[in-house]
Structures are given as C-alpha cells and as structure tokens.
ROMARBA-631419 format. One record per residue (C-alpha): x, z, y; residue number from 1; residue in three letters. Coordinates in pm, 1 decimal, padded with zeros to 6 digits, m for minus. Layout:
<sites>
(site (X Z Y) NUM ALA)
...
</sites>
This chain:
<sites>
(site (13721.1 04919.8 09022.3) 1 UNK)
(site (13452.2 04883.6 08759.5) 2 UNK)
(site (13618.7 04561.5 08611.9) 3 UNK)
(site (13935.0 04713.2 08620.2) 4 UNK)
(site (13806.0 04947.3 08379.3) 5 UNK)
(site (13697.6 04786.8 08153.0) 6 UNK)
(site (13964.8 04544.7 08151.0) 7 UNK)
(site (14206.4 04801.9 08101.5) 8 UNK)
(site (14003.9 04946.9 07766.5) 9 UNK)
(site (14054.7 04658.0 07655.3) 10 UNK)
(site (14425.7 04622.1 07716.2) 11 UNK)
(site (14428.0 05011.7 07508.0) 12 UNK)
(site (14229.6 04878.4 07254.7) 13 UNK)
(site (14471.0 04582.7 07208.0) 14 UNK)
(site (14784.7 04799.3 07232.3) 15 UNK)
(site (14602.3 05070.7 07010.8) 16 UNK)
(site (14502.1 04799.8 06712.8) 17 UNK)
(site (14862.2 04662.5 06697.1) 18 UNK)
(site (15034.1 05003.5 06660.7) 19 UNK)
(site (14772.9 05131.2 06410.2) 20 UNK)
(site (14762.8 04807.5 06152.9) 21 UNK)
(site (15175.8 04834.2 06198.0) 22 UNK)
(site (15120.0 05170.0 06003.4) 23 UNK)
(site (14840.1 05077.2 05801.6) 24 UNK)
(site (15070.6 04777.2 05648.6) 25 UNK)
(site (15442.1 04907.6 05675.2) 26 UNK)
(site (15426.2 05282.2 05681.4) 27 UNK)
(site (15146.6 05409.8 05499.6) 28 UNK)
(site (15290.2 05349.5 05186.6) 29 UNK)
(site (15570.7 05595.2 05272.1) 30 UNK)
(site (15583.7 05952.9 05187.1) 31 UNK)
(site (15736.4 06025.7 05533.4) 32 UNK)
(site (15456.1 06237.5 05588.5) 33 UNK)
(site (15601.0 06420.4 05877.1) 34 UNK)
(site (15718.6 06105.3 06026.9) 35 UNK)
(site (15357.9 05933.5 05968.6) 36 UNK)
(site (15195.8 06190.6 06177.7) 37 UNK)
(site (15421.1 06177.9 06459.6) 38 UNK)
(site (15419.0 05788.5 06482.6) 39 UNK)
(site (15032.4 05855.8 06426.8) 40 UNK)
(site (14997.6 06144.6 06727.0) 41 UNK)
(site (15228.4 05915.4 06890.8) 42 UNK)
(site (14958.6 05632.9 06912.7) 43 UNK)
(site (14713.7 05745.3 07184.3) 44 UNK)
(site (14951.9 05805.2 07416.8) 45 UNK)
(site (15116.5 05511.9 07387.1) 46 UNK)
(site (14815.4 05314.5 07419.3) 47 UNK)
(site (14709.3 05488.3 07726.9) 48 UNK)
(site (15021.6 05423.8 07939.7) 49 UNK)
(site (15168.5 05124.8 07806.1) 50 UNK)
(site (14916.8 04912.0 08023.6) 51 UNK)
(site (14972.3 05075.4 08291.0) 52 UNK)
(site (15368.2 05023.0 08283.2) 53 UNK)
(site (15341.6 04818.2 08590.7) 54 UNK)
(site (15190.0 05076.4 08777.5) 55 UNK)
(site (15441.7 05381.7 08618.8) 56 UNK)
(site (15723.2 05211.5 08629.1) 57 UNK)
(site (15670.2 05015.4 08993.5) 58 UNK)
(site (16047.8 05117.7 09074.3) 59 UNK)
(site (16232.6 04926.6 08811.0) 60 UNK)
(site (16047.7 04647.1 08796.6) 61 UNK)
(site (16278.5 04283.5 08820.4) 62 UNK)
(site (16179.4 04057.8 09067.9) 63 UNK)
(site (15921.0 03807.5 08871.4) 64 UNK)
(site (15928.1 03384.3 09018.6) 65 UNK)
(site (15587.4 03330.3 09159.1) 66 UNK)
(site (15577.2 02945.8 09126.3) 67 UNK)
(site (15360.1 02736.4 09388.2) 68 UNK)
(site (15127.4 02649.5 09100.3) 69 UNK)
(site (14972.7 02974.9 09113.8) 70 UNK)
(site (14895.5 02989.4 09497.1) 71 UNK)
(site (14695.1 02669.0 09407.0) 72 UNK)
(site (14489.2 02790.3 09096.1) 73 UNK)
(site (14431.3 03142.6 09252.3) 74 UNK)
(site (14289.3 02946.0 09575.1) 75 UNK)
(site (14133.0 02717.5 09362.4) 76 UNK)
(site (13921.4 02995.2 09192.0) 77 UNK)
(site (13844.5 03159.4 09518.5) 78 UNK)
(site (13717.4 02821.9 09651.6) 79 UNK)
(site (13489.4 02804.3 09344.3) 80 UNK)
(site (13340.4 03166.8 09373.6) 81 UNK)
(site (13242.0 03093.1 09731.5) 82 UNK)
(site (13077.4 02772.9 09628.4) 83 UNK)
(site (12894.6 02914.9 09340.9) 84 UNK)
(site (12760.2 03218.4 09496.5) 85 UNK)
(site (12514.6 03257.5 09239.9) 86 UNK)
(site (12745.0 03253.8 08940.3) 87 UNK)
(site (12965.1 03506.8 09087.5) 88 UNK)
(site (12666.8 03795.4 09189.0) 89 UNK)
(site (12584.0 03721.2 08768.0) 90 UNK)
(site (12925.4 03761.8 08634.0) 91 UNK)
(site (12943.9 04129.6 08835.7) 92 UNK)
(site (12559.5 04205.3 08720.0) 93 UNK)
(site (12654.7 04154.3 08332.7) 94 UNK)
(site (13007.0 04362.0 08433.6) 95 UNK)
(site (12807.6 04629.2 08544.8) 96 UNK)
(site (12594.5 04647.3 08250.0) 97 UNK)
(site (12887.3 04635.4 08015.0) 98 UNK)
(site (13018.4 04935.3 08213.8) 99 UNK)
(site (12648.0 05135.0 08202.6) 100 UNK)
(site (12653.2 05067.1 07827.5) 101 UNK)
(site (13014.4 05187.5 07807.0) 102 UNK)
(site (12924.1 05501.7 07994.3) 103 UNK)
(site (12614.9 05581.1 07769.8) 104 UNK)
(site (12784.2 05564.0 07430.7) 105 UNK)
(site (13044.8 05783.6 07570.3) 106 UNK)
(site (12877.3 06056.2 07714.4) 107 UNK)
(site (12647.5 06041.8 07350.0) 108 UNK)
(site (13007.5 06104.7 07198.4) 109 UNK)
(site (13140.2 06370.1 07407.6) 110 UNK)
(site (12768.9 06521.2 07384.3) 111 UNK)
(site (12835.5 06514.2 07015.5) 112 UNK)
(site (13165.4 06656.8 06988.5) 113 UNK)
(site (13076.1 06943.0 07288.1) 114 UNK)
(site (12801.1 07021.0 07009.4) 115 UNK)
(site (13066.4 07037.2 06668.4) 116 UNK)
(site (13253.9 07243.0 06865.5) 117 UNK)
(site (12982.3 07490.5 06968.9) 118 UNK)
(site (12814.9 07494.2 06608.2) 119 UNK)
(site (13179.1 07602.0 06474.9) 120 UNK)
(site (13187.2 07884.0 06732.0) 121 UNK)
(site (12835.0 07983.5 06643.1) 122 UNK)
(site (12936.8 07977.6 06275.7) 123 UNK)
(site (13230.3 08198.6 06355.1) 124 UNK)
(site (13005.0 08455.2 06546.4) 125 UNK)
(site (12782.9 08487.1 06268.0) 126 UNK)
(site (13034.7 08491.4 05957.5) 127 UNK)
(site (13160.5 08794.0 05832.4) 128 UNK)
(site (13585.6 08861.5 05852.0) 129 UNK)
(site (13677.4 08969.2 05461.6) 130 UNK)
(site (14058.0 08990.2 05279.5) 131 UNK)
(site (14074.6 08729.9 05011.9) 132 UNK)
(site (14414.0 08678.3 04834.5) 133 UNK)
(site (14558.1 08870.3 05135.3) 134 UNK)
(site (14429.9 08658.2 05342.7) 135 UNK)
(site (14187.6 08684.1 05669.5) 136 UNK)
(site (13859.8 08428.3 05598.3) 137 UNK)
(site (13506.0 08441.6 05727.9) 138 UNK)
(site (13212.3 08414.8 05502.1) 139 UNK)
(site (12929.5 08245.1 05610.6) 140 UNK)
(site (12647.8 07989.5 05507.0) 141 UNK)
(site (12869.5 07688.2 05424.1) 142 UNK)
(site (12911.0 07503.8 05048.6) 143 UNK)
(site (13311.7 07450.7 05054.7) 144 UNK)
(site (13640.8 07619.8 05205.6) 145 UNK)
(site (13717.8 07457.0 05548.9) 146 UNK)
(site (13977.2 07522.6 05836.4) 147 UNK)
(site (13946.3 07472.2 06231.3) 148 UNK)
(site (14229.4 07644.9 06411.8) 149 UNK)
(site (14299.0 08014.5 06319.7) 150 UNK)
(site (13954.9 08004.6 06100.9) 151 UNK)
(site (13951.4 07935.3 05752.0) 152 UNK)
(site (13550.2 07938.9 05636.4) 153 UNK)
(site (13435.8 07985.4 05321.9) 154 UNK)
(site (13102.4 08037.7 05127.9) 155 UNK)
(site (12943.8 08313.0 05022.5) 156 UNK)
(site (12893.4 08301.2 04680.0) 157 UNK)
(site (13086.0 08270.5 04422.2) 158 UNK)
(site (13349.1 08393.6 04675.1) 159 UNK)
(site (13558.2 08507.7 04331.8) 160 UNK)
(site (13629.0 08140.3 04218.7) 161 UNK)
(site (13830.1 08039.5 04539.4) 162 UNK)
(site (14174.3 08015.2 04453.0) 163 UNK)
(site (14466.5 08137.5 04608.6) 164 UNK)
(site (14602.1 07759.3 04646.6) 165 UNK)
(site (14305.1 07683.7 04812.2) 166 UNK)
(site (14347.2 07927.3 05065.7) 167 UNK)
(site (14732.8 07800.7 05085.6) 168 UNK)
(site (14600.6 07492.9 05156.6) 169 UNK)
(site (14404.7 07591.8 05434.9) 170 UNK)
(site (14696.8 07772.9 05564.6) 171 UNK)
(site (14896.2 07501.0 05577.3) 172 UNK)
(site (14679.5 07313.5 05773.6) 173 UNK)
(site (14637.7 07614.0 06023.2) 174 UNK)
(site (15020.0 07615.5 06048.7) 175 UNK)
(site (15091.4 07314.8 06131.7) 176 UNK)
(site (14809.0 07247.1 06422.0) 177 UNK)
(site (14626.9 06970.0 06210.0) 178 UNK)
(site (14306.8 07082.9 06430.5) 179 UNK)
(site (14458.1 06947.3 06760.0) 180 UNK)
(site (14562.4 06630.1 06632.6) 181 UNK)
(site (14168.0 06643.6 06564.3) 182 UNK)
(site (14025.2 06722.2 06855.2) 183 UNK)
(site (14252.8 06435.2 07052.7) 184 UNK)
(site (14186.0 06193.2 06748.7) 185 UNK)
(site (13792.3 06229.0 06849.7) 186 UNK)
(site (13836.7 06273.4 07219.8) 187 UNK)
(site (14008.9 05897.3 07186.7) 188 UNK)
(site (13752.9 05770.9 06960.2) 189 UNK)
(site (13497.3 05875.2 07215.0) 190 UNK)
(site (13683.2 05690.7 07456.8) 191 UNK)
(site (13731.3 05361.2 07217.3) 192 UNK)
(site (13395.4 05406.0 07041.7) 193 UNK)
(site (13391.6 05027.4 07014.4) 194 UNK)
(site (13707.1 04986.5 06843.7) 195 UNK)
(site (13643.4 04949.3 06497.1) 196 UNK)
(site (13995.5 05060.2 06363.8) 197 UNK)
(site (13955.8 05435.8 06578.5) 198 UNK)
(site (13729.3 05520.8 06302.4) 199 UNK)
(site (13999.1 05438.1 06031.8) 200 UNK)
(site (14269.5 05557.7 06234.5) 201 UNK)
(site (14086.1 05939.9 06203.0) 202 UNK)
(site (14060.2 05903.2 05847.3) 203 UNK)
(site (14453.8 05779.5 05780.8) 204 UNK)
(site (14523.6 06101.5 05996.8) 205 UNK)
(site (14309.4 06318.1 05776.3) 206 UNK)
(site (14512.0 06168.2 05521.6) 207 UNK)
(site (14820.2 06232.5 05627.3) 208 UNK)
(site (14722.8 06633.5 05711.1) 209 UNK)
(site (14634.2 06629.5 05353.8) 210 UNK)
(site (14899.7 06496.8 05233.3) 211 UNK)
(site (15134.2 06752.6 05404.7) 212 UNK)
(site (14910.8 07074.4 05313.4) 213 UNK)
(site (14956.4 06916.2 04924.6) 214 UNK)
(site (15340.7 06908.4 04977.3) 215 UNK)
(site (15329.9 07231.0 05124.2) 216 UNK)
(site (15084.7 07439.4 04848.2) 217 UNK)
(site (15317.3 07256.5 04604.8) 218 UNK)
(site (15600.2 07360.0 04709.0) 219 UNK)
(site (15530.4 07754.6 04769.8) 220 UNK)
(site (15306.2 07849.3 04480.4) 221 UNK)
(site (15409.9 07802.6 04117.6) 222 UNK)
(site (15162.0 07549.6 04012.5) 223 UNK)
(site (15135.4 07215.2 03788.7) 224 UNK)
(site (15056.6 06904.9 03986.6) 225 UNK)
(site (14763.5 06867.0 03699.9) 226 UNK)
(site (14649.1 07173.1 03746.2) 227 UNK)
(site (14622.3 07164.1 04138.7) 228 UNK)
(site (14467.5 06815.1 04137.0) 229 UNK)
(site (14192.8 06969.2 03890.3) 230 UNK)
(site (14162.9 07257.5 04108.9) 231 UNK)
(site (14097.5 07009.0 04408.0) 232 UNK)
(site (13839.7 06831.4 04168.1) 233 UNK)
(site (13670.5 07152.9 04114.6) 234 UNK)
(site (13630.1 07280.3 04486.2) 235 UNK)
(site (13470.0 06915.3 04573.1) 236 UNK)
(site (13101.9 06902.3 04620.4) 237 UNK)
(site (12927.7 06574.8 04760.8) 238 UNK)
(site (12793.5 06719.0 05130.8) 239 UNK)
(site (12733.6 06559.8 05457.8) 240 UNK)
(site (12983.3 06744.5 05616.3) 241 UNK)
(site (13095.1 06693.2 06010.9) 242 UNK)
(site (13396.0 06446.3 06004.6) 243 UNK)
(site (13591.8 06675.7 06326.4) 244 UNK)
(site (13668.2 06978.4 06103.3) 245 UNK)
(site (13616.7 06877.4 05733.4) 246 UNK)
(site (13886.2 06688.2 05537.7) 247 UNK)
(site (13706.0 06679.0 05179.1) 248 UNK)
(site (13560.6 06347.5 05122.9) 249 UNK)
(site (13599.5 06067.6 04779.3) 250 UNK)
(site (13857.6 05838.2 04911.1) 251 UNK)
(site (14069.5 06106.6 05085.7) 252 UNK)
(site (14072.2 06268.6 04742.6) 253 UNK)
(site (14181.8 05985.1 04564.5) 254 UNK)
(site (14455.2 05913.1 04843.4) 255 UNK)
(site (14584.1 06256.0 04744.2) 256 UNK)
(site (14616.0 06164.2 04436.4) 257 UNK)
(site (14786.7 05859.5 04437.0) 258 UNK)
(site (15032.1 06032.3 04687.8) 259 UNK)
(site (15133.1 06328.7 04495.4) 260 UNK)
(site (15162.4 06107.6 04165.9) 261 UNK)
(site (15351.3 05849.9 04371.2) 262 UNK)
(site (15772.0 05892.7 04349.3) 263 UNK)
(site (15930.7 05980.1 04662.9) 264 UNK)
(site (16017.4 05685.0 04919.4) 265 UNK)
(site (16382.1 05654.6 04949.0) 266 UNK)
(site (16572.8 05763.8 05261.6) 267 UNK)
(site (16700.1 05389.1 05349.4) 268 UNK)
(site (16296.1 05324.2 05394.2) 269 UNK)
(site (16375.5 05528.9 05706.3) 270 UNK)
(site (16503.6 05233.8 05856.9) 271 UNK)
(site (16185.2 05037.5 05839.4) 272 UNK)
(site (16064.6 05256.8 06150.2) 273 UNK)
(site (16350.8 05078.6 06350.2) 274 UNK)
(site (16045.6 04840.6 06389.8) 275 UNK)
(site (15909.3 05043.2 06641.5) 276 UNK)
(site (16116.0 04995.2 06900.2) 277 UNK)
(site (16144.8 04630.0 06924.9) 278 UNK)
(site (15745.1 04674.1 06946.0) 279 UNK)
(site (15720.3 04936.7 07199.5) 280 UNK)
(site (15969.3 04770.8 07401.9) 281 UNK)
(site (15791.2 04406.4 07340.1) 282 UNK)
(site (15499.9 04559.8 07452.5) 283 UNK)
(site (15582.5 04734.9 07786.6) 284 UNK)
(site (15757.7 04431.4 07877.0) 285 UNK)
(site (15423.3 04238.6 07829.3) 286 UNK)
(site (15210.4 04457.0 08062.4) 287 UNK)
(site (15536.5 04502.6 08322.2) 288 UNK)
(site (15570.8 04108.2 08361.0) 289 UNK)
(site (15176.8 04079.0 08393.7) 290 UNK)
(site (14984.2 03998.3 08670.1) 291 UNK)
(site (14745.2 04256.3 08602.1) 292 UNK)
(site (14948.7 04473.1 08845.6) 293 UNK)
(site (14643.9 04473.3 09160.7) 294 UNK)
(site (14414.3 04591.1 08871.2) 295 UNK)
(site (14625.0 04879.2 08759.3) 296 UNK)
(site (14684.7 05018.6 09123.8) 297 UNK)
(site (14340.8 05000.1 09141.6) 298 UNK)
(site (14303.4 05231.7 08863.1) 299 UNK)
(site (14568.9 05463.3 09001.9) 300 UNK)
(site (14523.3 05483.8 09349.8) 301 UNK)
(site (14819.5 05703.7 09520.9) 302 UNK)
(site (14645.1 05841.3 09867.2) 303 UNK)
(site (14482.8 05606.1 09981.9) 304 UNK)
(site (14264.9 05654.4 10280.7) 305 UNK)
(site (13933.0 05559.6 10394.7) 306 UNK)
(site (14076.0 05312.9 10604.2) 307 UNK)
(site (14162.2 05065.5 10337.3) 308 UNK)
(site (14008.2 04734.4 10453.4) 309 UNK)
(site (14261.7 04519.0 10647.1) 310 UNK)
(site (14150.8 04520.8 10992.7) 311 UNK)
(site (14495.3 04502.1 11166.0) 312 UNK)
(site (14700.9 04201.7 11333.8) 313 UNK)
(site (14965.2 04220.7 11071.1) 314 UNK)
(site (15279.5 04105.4 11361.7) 315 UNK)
(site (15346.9 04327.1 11616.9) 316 UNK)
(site (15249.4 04182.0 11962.9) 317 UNK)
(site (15116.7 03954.6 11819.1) 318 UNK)
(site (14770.6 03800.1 11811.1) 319 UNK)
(site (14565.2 03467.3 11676.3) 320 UNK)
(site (14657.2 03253.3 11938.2) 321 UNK)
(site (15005.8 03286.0 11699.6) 322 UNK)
(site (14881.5 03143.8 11432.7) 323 UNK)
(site (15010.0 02830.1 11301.3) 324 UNK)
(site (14836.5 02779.6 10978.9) 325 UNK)
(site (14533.6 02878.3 10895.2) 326 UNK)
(site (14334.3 02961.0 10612.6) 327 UNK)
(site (14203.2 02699.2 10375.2) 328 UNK)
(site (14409.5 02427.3 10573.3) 329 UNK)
(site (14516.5 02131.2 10367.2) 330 UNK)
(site (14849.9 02033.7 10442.8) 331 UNK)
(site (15182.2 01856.4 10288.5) 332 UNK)
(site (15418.1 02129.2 10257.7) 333 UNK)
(site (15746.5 02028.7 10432.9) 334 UNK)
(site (15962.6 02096.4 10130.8) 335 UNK)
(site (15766.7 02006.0 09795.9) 336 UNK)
(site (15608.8 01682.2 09974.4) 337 UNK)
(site (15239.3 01752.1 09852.7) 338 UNK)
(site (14967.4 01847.0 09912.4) 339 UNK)
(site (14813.1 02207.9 09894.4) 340 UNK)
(site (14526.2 02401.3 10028.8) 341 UNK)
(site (14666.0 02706.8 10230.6) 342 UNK)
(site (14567.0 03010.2 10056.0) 343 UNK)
(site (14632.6 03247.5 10364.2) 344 UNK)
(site (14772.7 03241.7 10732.6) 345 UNK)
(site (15108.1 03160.3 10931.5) 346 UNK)
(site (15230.8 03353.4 11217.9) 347 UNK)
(site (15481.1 03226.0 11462.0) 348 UNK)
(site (15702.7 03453.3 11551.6) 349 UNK)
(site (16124.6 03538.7 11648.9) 350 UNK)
(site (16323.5 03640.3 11339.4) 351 UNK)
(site (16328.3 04042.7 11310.1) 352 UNK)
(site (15973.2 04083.1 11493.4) 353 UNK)
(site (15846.6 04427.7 11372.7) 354 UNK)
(site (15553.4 04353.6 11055.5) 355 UNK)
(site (15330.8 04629.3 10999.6) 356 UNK)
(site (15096.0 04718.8 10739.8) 357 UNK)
(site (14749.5 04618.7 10838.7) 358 UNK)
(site (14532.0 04934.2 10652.4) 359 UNK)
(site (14640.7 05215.4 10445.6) 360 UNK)
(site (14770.0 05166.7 10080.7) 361 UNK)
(site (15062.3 05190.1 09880.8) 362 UNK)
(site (15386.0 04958.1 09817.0) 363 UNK)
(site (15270.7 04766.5 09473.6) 364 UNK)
(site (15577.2 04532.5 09543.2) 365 UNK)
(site (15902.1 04484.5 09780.6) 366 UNK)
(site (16162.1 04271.0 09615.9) 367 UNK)
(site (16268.2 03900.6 09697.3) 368 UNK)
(site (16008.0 03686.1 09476.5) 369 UNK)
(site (16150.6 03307.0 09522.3) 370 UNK)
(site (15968.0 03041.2 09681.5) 371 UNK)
(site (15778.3 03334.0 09852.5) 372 UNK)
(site (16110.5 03471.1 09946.7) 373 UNK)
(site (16147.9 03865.0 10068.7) 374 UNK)
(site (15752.6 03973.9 09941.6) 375 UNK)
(site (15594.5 04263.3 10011.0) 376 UNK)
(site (15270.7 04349.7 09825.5) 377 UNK)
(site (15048.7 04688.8 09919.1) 378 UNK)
(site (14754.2 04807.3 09731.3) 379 UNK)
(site (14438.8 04920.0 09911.1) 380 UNK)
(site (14069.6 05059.8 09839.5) 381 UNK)
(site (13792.9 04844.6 09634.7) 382 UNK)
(site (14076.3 04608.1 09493.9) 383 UNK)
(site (14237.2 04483.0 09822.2) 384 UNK)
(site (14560.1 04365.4 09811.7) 385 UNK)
(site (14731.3 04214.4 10157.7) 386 UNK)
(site (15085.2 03948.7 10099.8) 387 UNK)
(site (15325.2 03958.8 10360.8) 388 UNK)
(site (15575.5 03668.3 10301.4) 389 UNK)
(site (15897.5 03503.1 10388.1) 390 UNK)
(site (16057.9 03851.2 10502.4) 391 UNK)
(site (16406.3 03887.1 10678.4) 392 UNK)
(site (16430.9 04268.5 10526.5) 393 UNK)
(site (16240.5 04534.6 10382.7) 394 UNK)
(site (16185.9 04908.4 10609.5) 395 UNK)
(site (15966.7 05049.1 10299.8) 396 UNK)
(site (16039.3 04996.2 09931.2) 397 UNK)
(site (15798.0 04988.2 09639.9) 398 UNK)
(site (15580.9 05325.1 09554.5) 399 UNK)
(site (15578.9 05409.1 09915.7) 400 UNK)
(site (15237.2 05527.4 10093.4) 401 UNK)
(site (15213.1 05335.7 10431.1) 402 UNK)
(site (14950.1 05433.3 10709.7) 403 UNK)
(site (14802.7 05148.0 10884.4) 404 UNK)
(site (15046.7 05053.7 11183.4) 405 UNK)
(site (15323.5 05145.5 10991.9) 406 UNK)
(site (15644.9 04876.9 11026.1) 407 UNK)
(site (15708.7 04752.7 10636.9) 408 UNK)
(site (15938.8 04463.7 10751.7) 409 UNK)
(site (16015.7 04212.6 10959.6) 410 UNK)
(site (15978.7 03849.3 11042.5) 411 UNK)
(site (16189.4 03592.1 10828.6) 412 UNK)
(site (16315.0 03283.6 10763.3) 413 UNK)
(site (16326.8 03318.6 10340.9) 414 UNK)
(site (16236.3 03150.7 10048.8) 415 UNK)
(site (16068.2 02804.1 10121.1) 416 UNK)
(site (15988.8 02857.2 10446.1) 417 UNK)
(site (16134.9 02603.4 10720.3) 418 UNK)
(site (16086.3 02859.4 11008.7) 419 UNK)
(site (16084.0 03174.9 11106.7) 420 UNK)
(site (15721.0 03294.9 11058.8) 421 UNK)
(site (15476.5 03542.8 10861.9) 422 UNK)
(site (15245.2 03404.8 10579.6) 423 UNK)
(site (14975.6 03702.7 10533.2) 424 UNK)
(site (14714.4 03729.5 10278.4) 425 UNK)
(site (14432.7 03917.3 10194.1) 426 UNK)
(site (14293.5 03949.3 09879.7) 427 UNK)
(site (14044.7 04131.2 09703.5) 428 UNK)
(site (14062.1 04156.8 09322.8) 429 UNK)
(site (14267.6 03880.2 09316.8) 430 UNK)
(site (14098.7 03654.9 09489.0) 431 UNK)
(site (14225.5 03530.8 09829.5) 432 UNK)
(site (13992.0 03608.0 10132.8) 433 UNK)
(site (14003.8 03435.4 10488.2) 434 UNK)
(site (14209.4 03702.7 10699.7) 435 UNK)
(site (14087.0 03597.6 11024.6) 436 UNK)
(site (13729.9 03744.7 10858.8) 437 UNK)
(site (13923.8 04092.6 10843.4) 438 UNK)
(site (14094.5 04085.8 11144.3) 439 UNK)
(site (13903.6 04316.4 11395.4) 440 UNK)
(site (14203.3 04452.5 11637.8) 441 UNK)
</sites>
C-alpha cells in the first residue's frame, strides 16, 4: 500500500508536468484568459484521476494480450527476491523512509496553510468594516489592498489615496471566485511539494486572475490603460507578503503589463486547444493499458474484508491431491515447445466444475486475455492479487465484490491450455507467491 503511494504521486506528478508545460509553451501566450483558467483549474483534477483510469474505468476496459514472456520475467523477479532476502527487506526500508519524509513535508504544508487561513480570519476579526467608493472594506494593520473571498483588506492610512479602480479590481477578483482556485492550487502543492513546476503553476494562475480583474476594471470604469498601469505602479510596495491570498509581486506586475499592451489573440488561435484532446485521450489510454492496475486497486479498495489473504481451495471439491502442476515446476510447455518455470498451480478437473473465489476482494479483471484464455483477476488486502485461468465462462464480471466461497467461473479448456484444468495464482504486489503456502482449507 505504501509503494503504491508513492508510485502513484509520481504517476500525478508526471501527468501534472505534461499538462502544465503544454500551457506554459502553447497557451500562455494567448489572451484566452477565461479559457487559460479553466484548462488551468482543469489540471489537478485531471492529474488526480487520470492514473487511476484503470481502476475508474474497470468496465470498459479491452481485453489486453498477456504474452508468455511476462509469466517468465514476473517469475523470474519473484525467484530473485526470495534469493536475495536481504536486498528485498532494504528496498522496503528506503520505501518507507521515502514515504515518512513524504508525510512530514506534507503535514509542515497543510500546518502552514491551516495557519494563513487562521491569521486571515484573525485579521478579519480585528479590522474595522468602513464604506469606501461605495464599497464594503475592512481596515486593518496591513501595507497594500488585498482580497480573500468576500473580504477586500486595506490599510489604514492614507485610506484617501485608494482608488476606486483598485477597489474594482478587488471586486473582480471576489466575483469571479479567484480565492478557491487558491485554496485548491495550495492544497495540491501541499500534496506535490516536490514537484518543482506546482510552484510555477500557482504563480501562472495568479497571473491569469490578474489578468482577468485587468480586463474587467478596464472594461467598466472609464480609464486610460497608462493611467491604470501607473495606478498599479503606485499601489506596489516591496513586502513579504503570504503567497495564498496576495497577488502583488515584480514579475506578476510586469506580466500585466505585457498582457494588457499585448493585441488581442485571434479567434482561429482557439483551435490550438484542439491539442488537448489528443493529450488527454493519449494519456488515459497510457495508464488504462498499464500494468499498474494491482497497484491502483490497491489504492482504491471497494469493500474489502478482513478476510483478504487467499486461504481457500480455489475448485470446488476439490483438493491438492488435484493438482497437476505445481509451483516453481520447470517444464516444456506442450504447445510453445520450451521451457518455462511454472509461475503458479494446475488443477485437474471436468469442464464446467464450479471455481470460487478463494478470499474476499473485488473483480479487477474478467475478459478473455489470449494465451491465458477466459482470465479472471480479483483484488484483495495488502496488494494480493489471485489469477484464475483457462476459464470455460465467467458467473461475475469486472467491478464486482465477491465473498470468499463465492462461484466466479468455471473450469475450462481456453486459451493455450491442452486440457481441461485451473491454473491459479497468487500474488502479492505483483509478485507471484507459492499457493500451496496460502492454502489452509
């Protein structure tokens, strides 16, 4: 569960980078700023679920070719991490450090935003509610206008120089909820604190909120562009302000400028956000074909029980003395005339003998999966995954919660098999396990 974490931050990450430099090098440059911010908004979300398409989307998924190769490498690397014992108790120690140093910088970051957020309330409780340009604001100690919200802050003294645009401004801001893009915007940088480009993503979506409340003052009040941007100049003073509520800074300002000097981008430029659907769709295809899949159920578990370790004969009257194959076994399979170490267990048994599911979990997979034939795959606690192969038919289909007893399928004569039998594994993490081991009635 704990490297499933922290392989899926970095799967975000991945998905979060490649969105974010596609608008830092195509659509910045645009004065779409309403489209900007909703590709921008857009981003986190996307991020978020698009590795986990696998899991989402188990229903749809096409039935993916398993080729023998892999039953050899994946059996290859479990023989290795039982040799090596040592080297596989170090690679979960430095894991579980990563994950302790994950956890720490996050809770410092949440600790830190829980304490902007109470320092603005505080502020609020102590300012005092005035009319200024007919318009509600709080004085308090601060040294420039601000908005969070429904609040617009402002100093003390000289309160008589503040400018009716300037209020505007804030206004504008206020209107059109810049403050929850915020809060997400640091909520997901606490969560990616190690990504680099979350801190530049907050400051192109500062950007972009600035950009709009400029369009917007400009295009209610009667005022020069000169004259605003001189204004703006004017209301700038060089503090260390908070970077969750407060939007003045040098290079924002000079982005401003450039944008409302800049000529309008033309409406066929529109089309260049055609892009992101070829990339969206490139994308959840990438994480829906992967074999990540045993990860992601791990990181959205659907009611599973305590009694999630395999411990069940997986053919119905069945028992060991059935078993034809064993674990491990070296043998030349009857059709591909090689060689290959068996990387779970054969049971004998009559075509349409009942199969049931041998602990609680859910359906990950139920679809016909070539060489493996009719394939059923179900997800269970701490990362175990048990393969039931070679199916004649299917009495669950994917998504499903089974209970442990439950009849999933029955015995088969498909895909490269020569017989009718069962080929069952157990796996944990990925890595294939001995069943007999698990096997307990």
């Amino acid at each position: 569960m704990m490297n499933s974490f922290l392989i899926y931050l970095f799967q975000v990450s991945l998905v979060f980078s490649c969105f974010y430099l596609l608008f830092k090098f195509v659509f910045s440059r645009f004065t779409f700023h309403t489209f900007n911010r909703i590709f921008l908004v857009s981003i986190l979300p996307l991020s978020l679920l698009l590795p986990l398409s696998d899991t989402l989307f188990l229903t749809i998924q096409l039935p993916i070719e398993i080729p023998v190769l892999k039953e050899v490498t994946e059996f290859t690397e479990s023989f290795t991490l039982t040799i090596f014992e040592t080297e596989s108790h170090q690679t979960v120690d430095i894991g579980f450090w990563i994950f302790i140093v994950y956890l720490a910088f996050l809770c410092s970051f949440l600790i830190r935003f829980a304490r902007t957020i109470f320092r603005l309330f505080h502020l609020r409780k102590k300012a005092t509610q005035i009319t200024l340009h007919d318009t509600k604001v709080y004085t308090t100690n601060v040294s420039e206008v601000f908005s969070y919200f429904h609040w617009i802050f402002v100093p003390k003294k000289p309160i008589a120089t503040i400018d009716k645009c300037i209020l505007s401004h804030e206004k504008a801001h206020i209107a059109k909820l810049h403050s929850v893009d915020m809060m997400v915007a640091e909520l997901f940088i606490a969560f990616q604190w190690f990504n680099p480009l979350a801190y530049f993503y907050r400051k192109s979506l500062k950007s972009i909120h600035e950009f709009q409340a400029d369009a917007t003052v400009l295009a209610k009040e009667n005022i020069k562009k000169s004259s605003y941007l001189t204004l703006l100049l004017a209301s700038l003073q060089p503090v260390n302000a908070n970077p969750a509520y407060n939007y003045f800074s040098q290079s924002t300002l000079k982005k401003r400028i450039d944008m409302m000097t800049k000529s309008p981008s033309k409406n066929r430029s529109k089309l260049a956000y055609v892009l992101l659907l070829p990339v969206i769709a490139l994308t959840f295809m990438a994480f829906k074909n992967s074999e990540s899949n045993s990860v992601l159920h791990e990181l959205m578990p659907i009611a599973i029980s305590e009694s999630g370790i395999p411990s069940l004969f997986p053919v119905q009257n069945k028992s060991i003395n059935h078993i034809s194959s064993e674990f491990g076994a070296v043998r030349k399979h009857p059709k591909l005339k090689n060689k290959l170490p068996h990387g779970g267990i054969d049971i004998k048994a009559a075509l349409g003998t009942p199969i049931v599911a041998t602990a609680d979990g859910t359906i990950a997979k139920a679809n016909n999966e070539g060489n493996w034939g009719n394939l059923i795959i179900i997800s269970h606690a701490d990362g175990f995954e048990t393969w039931y192969a070679h199916l004649q038919g299917f009495n669950i289909k994917s998504g499903q919660t089974v209970k442990k007893g439950e009849i999933i399928g029955y015995v088969g004569n498909s895909g490269l098999s020569t017989a009718p039998h069962l080929h069952y594994e157990v796996r944990q993490h990925g890595k294939r396990l001995n069943p007999l081991k698990y096997i307990t009635e």
